[in-house]
Backbone as ProteinMPNN parsed JSONL, in Angstrom:
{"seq_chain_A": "XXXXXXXXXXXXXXXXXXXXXXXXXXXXXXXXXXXXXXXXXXXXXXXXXXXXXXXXXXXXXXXXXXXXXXXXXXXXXXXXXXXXXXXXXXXXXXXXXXXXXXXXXXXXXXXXXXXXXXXXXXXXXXXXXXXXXXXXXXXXXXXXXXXXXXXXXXXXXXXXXXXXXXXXXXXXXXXXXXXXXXXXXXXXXXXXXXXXXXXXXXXXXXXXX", "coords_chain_A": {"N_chain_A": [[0.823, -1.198, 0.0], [1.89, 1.08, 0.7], [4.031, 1.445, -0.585], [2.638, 1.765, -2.988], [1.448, 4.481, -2.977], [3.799, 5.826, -2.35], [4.837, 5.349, -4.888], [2.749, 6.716, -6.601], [3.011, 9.462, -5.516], [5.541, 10.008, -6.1], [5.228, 9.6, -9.096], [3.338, 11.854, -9.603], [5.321, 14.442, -8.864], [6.624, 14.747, -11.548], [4.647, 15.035, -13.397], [3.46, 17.094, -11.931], [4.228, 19.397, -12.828], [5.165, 22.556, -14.489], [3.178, 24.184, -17.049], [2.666, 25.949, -18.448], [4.645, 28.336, -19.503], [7.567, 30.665, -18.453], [9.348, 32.918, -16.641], [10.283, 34.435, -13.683], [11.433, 36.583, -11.56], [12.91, 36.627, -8.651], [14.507, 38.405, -5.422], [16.491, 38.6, -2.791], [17.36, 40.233, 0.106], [21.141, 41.132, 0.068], [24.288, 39.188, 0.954], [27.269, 39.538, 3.228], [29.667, 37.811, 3.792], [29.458, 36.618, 0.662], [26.558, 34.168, 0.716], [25.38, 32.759, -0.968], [23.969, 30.341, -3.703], [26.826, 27.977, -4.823], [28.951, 29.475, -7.285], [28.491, 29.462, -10.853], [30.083, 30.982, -12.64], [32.494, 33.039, -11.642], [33.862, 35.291, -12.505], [36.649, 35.319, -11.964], [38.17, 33.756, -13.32], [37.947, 33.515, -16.86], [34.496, 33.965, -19.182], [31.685, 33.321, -20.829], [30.811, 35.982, -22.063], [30.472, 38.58, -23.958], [30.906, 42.233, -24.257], [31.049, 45.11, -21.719], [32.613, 44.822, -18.864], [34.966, 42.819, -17.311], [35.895, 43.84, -14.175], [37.675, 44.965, -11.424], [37.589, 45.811, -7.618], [36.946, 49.585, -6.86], [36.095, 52.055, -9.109], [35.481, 55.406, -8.9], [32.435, 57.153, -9.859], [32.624, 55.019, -12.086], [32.326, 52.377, -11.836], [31.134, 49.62, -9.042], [32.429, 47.857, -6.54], [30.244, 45.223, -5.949], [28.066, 44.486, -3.251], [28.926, 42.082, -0.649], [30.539, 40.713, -2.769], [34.032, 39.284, -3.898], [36.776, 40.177, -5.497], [36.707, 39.493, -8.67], [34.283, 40.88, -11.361], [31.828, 41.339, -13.271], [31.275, 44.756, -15.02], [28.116, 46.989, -16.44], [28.199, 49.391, -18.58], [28.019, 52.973, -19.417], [30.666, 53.614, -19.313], [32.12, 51.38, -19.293], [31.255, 49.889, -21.263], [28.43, 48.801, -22.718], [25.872, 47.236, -24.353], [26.103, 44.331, -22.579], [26.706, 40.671, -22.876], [25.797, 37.129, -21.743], [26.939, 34.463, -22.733], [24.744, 31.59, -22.61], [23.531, 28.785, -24.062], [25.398, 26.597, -24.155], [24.369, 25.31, -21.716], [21.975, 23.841, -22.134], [18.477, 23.04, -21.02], [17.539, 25.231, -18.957], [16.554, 25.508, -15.325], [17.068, 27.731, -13.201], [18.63, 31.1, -12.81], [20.77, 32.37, -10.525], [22.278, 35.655, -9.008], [24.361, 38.02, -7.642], [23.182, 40.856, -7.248], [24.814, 44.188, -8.52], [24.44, 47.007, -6.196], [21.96, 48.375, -6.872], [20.238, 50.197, -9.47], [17.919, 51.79, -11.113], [17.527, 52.254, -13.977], [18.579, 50.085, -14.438], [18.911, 47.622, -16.976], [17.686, 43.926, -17.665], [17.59, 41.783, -20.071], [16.175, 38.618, -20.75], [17.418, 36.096, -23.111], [16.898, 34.475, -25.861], [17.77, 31.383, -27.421], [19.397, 32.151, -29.789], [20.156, 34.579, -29.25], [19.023, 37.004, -29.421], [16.689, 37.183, -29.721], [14.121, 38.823, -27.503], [12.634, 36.989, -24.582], [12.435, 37.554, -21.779], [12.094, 41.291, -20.244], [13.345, 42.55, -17.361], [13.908, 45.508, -15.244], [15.594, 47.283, -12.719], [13.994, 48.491, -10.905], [12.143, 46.303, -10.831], [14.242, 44.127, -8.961], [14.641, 45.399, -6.562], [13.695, 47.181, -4.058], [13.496, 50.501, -3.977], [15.295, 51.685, -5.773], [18.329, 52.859, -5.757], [21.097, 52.511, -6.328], [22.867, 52.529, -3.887], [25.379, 51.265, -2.805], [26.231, 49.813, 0.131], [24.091, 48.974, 0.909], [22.106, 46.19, 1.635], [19.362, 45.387, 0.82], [19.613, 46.687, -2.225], [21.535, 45.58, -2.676], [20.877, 42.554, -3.72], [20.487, 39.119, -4.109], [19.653, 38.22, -6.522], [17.364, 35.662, -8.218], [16.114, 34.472, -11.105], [13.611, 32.161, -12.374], [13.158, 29.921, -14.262], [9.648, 28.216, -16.232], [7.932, 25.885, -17.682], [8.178, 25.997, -21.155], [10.322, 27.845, -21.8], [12.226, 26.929, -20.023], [13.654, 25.763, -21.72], [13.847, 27.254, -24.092], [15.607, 29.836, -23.541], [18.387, 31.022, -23.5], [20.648, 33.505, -23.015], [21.677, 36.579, -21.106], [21.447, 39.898, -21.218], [22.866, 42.559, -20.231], [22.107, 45.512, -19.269], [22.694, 49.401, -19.165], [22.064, 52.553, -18.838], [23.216, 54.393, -17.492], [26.294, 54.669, -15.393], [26.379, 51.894, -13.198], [25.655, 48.867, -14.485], [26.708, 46.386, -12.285], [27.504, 42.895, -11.499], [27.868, 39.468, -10.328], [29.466, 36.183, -9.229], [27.65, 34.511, -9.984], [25.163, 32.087, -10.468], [24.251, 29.269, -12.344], [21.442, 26.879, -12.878], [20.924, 23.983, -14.114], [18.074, 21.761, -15.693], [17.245, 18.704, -14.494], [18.479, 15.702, -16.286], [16.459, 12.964, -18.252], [17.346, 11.039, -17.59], [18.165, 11.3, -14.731], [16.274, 11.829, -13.627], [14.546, 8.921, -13.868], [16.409, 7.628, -11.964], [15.6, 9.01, -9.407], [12.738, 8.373, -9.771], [13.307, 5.48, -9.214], [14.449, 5.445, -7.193], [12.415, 5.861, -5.224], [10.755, 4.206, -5.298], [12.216, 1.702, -4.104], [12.384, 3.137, -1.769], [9.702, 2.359, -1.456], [9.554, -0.313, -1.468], [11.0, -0.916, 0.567], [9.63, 0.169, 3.158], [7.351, -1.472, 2.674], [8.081, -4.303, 3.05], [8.795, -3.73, 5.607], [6.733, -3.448, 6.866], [4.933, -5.911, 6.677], [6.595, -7.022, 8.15], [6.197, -6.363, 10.412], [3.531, -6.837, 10.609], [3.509, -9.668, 10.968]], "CA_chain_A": [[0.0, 0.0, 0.0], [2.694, 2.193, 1.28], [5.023, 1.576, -2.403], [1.685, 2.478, -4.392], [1.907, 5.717, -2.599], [5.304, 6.586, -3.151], [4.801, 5.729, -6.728], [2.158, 7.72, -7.114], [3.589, 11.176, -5.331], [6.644, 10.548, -7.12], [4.791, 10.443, -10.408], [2.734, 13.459, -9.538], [5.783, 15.522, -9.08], [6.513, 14.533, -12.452], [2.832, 14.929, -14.087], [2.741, 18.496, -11.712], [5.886, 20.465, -13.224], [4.084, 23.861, -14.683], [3.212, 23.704, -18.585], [2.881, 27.297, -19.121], [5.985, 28.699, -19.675], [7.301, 32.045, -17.533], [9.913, 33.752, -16.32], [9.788, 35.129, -12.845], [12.355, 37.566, -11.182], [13.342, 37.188, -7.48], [15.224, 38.49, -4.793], [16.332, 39.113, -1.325], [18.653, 40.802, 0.755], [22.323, 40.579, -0.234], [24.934, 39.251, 2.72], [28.652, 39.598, 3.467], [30.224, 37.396, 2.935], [28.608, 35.949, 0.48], [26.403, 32.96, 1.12], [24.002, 32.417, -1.914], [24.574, 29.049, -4.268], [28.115, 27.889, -5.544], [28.772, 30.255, -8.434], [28.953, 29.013, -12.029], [30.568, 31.575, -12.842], [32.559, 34.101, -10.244], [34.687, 35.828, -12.945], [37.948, 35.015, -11.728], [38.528, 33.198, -14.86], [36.89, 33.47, -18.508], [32.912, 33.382, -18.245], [31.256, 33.333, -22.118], [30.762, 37.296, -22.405], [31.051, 39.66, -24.415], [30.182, 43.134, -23.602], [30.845, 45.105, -20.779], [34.152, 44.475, -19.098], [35.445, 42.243, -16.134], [36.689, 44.598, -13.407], [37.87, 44.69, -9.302], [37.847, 47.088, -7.0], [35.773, 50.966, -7.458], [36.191, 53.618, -9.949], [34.601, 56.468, -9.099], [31.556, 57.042, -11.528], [32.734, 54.23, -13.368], [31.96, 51.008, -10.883], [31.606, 49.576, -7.778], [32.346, 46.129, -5.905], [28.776, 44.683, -5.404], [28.024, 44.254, -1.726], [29.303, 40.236, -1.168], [31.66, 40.291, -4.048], [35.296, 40.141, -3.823], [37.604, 39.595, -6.528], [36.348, 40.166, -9.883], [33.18, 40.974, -11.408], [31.312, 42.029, -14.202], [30.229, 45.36, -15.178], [28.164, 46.733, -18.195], [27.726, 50.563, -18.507], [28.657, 53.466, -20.808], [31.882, 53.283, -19.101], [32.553, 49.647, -19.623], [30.806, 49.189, -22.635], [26.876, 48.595, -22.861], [25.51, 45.941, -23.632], [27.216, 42.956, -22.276], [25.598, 39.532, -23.683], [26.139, 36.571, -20.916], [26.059, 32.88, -23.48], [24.296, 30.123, -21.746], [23.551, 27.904, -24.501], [25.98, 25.633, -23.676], [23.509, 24.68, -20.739], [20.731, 23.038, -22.583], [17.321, 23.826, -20.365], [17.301, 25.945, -17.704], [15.813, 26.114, -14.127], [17.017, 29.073, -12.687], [20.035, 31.315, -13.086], [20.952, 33.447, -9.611], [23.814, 35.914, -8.865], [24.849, 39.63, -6.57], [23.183, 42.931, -8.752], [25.404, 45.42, -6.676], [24.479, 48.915, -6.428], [20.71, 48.464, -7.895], [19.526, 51.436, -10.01], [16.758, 51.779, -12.124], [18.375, 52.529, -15.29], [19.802, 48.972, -14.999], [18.324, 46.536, -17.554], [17.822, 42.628, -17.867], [16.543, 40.963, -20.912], [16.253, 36.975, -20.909], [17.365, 36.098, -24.902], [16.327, 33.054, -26.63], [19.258, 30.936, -28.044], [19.819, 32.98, -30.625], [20.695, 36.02, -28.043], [18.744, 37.934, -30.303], [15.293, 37.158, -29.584], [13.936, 39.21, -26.016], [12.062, 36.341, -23.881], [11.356, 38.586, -20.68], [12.688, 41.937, -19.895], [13.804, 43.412, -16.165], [14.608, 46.848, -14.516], [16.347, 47.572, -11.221], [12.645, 48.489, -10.336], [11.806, 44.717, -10.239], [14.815, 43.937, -8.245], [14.651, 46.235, -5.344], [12.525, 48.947, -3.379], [14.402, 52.146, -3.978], [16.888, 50.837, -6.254], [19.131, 54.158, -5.877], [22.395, 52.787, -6.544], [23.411, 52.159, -2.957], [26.626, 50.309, -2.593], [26.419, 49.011, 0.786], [22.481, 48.48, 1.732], [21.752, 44.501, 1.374], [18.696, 45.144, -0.451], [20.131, 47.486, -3.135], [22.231, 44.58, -3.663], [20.407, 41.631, -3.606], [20.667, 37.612, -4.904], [18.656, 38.122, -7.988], [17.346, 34.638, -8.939], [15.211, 33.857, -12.454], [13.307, 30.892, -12.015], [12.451, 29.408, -15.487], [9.086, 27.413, -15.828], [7.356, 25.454, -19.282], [8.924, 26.188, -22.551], [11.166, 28.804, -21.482], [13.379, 26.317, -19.794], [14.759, 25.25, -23.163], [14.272, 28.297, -24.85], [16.375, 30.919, -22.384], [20.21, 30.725, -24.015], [21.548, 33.829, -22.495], [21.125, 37.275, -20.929], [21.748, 41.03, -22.064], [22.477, 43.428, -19.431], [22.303, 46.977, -20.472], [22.269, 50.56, -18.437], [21.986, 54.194, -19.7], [24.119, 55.584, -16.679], [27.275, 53.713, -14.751], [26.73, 51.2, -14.282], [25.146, 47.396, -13.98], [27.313, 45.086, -11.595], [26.907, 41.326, -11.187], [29.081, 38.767, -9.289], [28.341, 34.702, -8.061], [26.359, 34.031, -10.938], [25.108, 30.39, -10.83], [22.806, 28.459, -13.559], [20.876, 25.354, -12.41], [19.936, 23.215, -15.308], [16.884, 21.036, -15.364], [17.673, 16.79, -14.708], [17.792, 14.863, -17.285], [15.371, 12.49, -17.738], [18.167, 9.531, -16.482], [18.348, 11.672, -12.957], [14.285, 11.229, -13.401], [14.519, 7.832, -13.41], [17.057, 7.308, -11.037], [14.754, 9.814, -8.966], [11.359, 7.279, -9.217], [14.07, 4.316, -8.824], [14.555, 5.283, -5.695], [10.998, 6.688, -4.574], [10.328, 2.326, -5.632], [13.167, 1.417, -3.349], [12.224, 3.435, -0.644], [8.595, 1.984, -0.997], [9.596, -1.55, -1.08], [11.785, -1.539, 1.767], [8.903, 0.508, 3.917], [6.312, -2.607, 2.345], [8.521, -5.55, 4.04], [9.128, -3.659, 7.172], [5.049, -3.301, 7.609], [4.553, -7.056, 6.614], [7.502, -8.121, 9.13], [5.543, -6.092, 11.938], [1.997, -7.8, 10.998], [3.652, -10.907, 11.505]], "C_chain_A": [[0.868, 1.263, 0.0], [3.586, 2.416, -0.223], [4.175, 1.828, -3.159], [1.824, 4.042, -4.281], [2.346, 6.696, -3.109], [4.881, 6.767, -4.34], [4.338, 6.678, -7.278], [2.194, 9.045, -6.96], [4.646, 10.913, -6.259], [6.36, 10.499, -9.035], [3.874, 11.713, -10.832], [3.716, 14.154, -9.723], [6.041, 15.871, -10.677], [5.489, 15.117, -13.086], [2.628, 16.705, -13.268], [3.876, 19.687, -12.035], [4.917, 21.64, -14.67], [4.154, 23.608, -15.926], [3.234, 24.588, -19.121], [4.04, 27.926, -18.904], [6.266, 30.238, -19.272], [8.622, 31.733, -16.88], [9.819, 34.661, -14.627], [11.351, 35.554, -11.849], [11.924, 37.68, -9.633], [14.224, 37.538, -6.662], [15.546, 38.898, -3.133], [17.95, 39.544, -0.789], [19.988, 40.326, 0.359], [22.975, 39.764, 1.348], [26.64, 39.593, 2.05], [29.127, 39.052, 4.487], [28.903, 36.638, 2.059], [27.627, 34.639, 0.236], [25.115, 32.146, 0.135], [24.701, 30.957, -2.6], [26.017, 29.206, -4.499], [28.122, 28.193, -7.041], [29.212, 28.967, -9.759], [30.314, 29.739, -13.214], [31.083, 32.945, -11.814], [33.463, 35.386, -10.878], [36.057, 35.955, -12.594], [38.338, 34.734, -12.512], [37.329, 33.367, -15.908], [35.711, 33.037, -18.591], [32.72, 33.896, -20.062], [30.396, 34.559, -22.456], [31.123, 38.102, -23.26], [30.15, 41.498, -24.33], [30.621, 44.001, -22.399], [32.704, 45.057, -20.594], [33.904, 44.165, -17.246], [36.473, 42.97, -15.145], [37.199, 44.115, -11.775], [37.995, 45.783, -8.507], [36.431, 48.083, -7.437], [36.887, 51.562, -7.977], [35.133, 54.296, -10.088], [33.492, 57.174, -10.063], [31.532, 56.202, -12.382], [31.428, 52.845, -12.783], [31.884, 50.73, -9.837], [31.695, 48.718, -7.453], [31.27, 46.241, -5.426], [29.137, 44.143, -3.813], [28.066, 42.643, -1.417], [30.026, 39.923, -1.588], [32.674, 40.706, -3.25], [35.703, 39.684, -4.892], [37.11, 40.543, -7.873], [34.897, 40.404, -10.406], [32.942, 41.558, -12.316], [30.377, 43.36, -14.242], [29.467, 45.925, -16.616], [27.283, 48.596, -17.668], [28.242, 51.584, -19.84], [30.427, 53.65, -20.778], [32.735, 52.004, -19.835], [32.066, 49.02, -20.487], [29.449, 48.208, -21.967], [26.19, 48.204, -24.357], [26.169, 45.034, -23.292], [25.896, 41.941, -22.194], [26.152, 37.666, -22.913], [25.712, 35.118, -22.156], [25.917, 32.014, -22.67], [23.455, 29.383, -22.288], [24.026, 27.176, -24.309], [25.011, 24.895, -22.582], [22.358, 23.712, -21.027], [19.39, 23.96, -21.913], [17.961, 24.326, -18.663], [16.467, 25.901, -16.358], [15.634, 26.925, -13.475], [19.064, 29.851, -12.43], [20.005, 33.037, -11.544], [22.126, 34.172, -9.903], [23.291, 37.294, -7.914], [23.916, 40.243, -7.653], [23.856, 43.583, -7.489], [24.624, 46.2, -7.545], [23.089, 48.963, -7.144], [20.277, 49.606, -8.304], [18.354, 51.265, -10.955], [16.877, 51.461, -13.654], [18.875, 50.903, -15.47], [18.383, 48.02, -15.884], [18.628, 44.891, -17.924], [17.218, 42.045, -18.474], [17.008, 39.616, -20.731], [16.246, 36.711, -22.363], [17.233, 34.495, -24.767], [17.887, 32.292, -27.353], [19.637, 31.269, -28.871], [20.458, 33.897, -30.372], [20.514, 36.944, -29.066], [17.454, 38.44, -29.729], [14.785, 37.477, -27.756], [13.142, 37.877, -25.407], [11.383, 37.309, -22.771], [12.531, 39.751, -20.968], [12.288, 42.579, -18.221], [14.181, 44.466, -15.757], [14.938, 46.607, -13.295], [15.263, 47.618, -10.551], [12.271, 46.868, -9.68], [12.58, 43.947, -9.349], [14.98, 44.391, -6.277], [13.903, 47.105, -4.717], [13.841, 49.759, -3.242], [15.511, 51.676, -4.705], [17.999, 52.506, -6.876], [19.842, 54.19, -6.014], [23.158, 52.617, -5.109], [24.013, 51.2, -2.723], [27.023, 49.663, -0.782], [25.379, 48.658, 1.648], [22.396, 46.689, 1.072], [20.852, 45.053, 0.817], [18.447, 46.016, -1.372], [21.422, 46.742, -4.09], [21.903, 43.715, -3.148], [20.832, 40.478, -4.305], [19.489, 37.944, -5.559], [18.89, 36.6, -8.081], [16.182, 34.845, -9.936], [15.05, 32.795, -12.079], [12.582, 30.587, -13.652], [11.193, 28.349, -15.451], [8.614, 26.898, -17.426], [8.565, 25.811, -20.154], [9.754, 26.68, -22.525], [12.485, 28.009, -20.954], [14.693, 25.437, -20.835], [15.137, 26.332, -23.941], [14.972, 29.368, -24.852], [17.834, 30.268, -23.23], [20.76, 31.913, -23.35], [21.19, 35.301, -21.693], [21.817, 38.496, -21.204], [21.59, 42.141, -20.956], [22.961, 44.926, -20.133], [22.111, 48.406, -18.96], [23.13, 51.651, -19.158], [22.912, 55.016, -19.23], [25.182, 54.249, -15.923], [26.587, 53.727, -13.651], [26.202, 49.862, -13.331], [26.286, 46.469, -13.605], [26.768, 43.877, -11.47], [28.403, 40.351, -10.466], [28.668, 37.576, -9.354], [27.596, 34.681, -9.477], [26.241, 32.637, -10.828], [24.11, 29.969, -11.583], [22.524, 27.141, -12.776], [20.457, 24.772, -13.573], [19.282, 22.52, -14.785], [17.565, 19.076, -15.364], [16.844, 16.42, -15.934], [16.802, 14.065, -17.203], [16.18, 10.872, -17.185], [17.945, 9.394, -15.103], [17.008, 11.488, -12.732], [14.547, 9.816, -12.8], [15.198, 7.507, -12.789], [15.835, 7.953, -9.599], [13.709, 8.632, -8.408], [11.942, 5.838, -8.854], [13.971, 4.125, -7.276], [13.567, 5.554, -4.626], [10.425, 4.885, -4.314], [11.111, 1.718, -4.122], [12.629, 1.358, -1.975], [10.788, 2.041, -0.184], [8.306, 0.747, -0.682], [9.829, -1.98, 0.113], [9.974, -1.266, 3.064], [7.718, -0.982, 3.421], [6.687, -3.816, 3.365], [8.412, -4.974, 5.391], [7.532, -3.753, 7.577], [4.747, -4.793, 7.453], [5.54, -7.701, 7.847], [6.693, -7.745, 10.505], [4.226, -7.075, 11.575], [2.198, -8.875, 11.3], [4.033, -10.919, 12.688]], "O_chain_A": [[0.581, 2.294, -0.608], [3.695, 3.504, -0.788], [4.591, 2.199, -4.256], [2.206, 4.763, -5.203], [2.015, 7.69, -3.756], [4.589, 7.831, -4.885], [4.869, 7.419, -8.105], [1.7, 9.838, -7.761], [4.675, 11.616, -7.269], [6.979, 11.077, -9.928], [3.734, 12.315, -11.897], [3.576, 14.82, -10.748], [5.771, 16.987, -11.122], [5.902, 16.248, -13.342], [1.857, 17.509, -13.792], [4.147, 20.684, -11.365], [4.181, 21.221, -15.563], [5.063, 22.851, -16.267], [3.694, 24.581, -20.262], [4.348, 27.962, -17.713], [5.441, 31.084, -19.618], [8.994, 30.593, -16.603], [9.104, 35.663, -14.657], [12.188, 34.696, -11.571], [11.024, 38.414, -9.225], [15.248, 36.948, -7.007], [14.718, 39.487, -2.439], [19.104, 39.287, -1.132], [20.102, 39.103, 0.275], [22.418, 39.732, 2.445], [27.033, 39.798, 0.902], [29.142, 39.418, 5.662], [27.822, 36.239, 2.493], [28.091, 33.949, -0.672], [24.278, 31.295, 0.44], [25.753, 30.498, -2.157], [26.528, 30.324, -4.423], [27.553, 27.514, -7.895], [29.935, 27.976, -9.66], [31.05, 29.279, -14.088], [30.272, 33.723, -11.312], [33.798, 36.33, -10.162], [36.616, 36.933, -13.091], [39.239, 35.505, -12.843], [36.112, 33.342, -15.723], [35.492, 31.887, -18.213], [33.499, 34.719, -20.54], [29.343, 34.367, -23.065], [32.327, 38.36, -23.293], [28.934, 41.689, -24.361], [30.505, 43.132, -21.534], [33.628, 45.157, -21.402], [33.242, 44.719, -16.367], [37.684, 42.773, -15.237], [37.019, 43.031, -11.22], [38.635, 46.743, -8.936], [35.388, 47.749, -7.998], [38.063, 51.64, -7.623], [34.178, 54.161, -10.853], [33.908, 57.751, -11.068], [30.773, 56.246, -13.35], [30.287, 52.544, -13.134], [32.558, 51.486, -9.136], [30.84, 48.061, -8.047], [31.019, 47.104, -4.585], [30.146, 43.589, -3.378], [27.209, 41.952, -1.968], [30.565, 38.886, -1.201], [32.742, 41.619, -2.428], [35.08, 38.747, -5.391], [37.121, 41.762, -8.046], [34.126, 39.954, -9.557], [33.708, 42.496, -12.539], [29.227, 43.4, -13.804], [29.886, 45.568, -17.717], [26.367, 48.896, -16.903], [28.699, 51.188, -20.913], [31.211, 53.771, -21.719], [33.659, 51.897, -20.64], [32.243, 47.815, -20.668], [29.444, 47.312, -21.123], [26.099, 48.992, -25.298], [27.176, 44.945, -23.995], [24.749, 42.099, -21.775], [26.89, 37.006, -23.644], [24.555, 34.792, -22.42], [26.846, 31.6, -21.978], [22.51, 29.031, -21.583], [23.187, 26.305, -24.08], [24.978, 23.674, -22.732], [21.912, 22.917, -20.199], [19.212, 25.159, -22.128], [18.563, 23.826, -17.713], [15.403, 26.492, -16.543], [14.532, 27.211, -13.006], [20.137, 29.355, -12.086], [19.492, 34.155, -11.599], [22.952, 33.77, -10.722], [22.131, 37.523, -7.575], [24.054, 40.012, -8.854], [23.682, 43.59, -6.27], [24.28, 46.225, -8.726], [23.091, 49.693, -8.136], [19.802, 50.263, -7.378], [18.183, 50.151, -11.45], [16.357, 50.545, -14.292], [19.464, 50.528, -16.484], [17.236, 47.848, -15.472], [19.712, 44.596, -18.427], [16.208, 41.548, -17.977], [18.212, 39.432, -20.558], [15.225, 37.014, -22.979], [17.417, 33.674, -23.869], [18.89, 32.928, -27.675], [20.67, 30.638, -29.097], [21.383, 34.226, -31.116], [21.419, 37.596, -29.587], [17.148, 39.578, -29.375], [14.992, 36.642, -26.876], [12.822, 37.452, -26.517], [10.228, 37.734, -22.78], [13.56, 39.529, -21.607], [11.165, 42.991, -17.928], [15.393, 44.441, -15.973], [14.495, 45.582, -12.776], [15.228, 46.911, -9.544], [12.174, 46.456, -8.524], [11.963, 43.038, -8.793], [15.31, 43.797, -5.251], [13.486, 47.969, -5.488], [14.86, 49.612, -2.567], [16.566, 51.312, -4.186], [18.226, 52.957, -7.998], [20.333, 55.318, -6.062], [24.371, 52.562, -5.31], [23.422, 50.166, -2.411], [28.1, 49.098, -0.592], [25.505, 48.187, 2.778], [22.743, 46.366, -0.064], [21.375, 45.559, -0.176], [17.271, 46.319, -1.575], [21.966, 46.929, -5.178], [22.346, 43.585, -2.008], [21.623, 40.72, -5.216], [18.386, 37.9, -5.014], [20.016, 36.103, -8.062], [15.22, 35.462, -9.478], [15.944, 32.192, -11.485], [11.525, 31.11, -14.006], [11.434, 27.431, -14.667], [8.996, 27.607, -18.356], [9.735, 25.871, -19.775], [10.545, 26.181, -23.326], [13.613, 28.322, -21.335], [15.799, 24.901, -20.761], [16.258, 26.523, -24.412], [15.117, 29.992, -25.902], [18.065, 29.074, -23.419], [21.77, 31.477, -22.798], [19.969, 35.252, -21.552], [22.994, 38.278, -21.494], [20.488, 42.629, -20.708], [23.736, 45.28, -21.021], [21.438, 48.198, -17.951], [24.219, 51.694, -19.729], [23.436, 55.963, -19.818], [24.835, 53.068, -15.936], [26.173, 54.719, -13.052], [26.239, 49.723, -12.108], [26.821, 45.801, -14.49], [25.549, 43.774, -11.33], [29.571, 40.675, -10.253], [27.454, 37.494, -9.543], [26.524, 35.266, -9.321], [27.23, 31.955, -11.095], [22.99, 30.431, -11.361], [23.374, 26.507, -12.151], [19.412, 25.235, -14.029], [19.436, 22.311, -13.582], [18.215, 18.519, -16.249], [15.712, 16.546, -16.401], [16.08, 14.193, -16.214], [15.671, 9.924, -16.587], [17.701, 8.413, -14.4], [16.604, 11.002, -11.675], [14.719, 9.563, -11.607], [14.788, 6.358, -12.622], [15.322, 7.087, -8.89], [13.674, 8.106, -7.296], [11.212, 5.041, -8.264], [13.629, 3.227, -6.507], [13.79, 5.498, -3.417], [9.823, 4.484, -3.318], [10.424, 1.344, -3.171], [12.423, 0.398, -1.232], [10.746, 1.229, 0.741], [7.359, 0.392, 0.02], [9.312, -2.919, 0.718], [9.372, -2.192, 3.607], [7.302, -1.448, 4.482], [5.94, -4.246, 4.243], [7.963, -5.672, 6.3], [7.244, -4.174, 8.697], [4.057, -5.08, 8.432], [5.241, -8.758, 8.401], [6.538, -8.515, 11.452], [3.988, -8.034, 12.308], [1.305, -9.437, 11.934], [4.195, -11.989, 13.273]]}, "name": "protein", "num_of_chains": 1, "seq": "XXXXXXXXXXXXXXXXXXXXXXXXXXXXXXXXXXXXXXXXXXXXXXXXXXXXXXXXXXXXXXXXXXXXXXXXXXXXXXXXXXXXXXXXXXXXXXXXXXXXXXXXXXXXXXXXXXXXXXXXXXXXXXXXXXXXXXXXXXXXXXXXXXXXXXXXXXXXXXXXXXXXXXXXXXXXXXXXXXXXXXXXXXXXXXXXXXXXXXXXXXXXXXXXX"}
């Protein structure tokens, strides 16, 4: 009774994974140090950009180290060259791609491109990131963990993203991508949902006896 169960939540989760396809933009307070996922990219070394330019440290009007970040980091302004075009084709489908925004302003923009990195999917402002996004370099939520959570169609169709601002200048840091499990890690997944339900089956037949 108990392994029909299982089976059957673990093919619901399956059977309840969203079908309409969407885009949704969240975030919360930054910290220091920072303690969000293990980056995919931290810019220390060569990240599939072009655009923009990989800096450290502040320059006055130019940039600033995002609140969290140390080391290196991407920015994309009229300073540093606007737009900067992040490729994440290489990934296949998508689940959700976090990272730092330092210094949130308004002016800053985030389109989601299609694998082409042509085609807009969603677009973002600093607005959607933050309350009061004024550019403040050491308030936590002025620099927040921005995550995208991809859902339906979008999780295949998302290849990369296009940050853009009018005034200096859009920071990012920590970026990490989650891709979606294959469908092997699936079945390994309900393998073991079986497993579980067998073992829990004998142990209830060894007590009725």
């Amino acid at each position: 009774m108990k392994a029909k169960f299982l089976l059957a939540m673990s093919t619901a989760l399956v059977i309840a994974l969203p079908a309409q396809a969407g885009v949704v933009l969240t975030s919360v307070p930054g910290s220091s140090s920072y303690s969000g996922p293990t980056p995919t990219y931290d810019f220390e070394t060569a990240a599939p950009t072009s655009g923009g330019s990989i800096v450290t440290g502040n320059a006055a009007g130019q940039h600033a180290q995002p609140f969290g970040s140390t080391g290196k980091y991407w920015s994309v302004g009229p300073s540093d060259g606007s737009p900067g075009i992040l490729d994440l084709t290489g990934f296949g489908s998508i689940q959700s791609i976090s990272f730092i925004w330092g210094s949130v302003d308004a002016y800053n923009g985030l389109d989601v491109l299609a694998n082409d990195l042509t085609t807009v999917l969603y677009s973002f402002t600093g607005i959607n990131a933050a309350v009061n996004p004024n550019g403040n370099q050491a308030n936590p939520i002025t620099n927040p963990l921005a995550t995208l959570t991809f859902s339906g169609a979008d999780m295949s169709l998302a290849g990369g993203l296009r940050l853009t601002s009018s005034q200096n200048a859009f920071e990012i840091d920590n970026l990490s991508v989650a891709g979606v499990p294959e469908p092997a890690s699936w079945a390994m997944m309900l393998a073991g949902f079986g497993m579980i339900g067998g073992a829990l089956r004998r142990r209830s037949s060894a007590v009725a006896v």
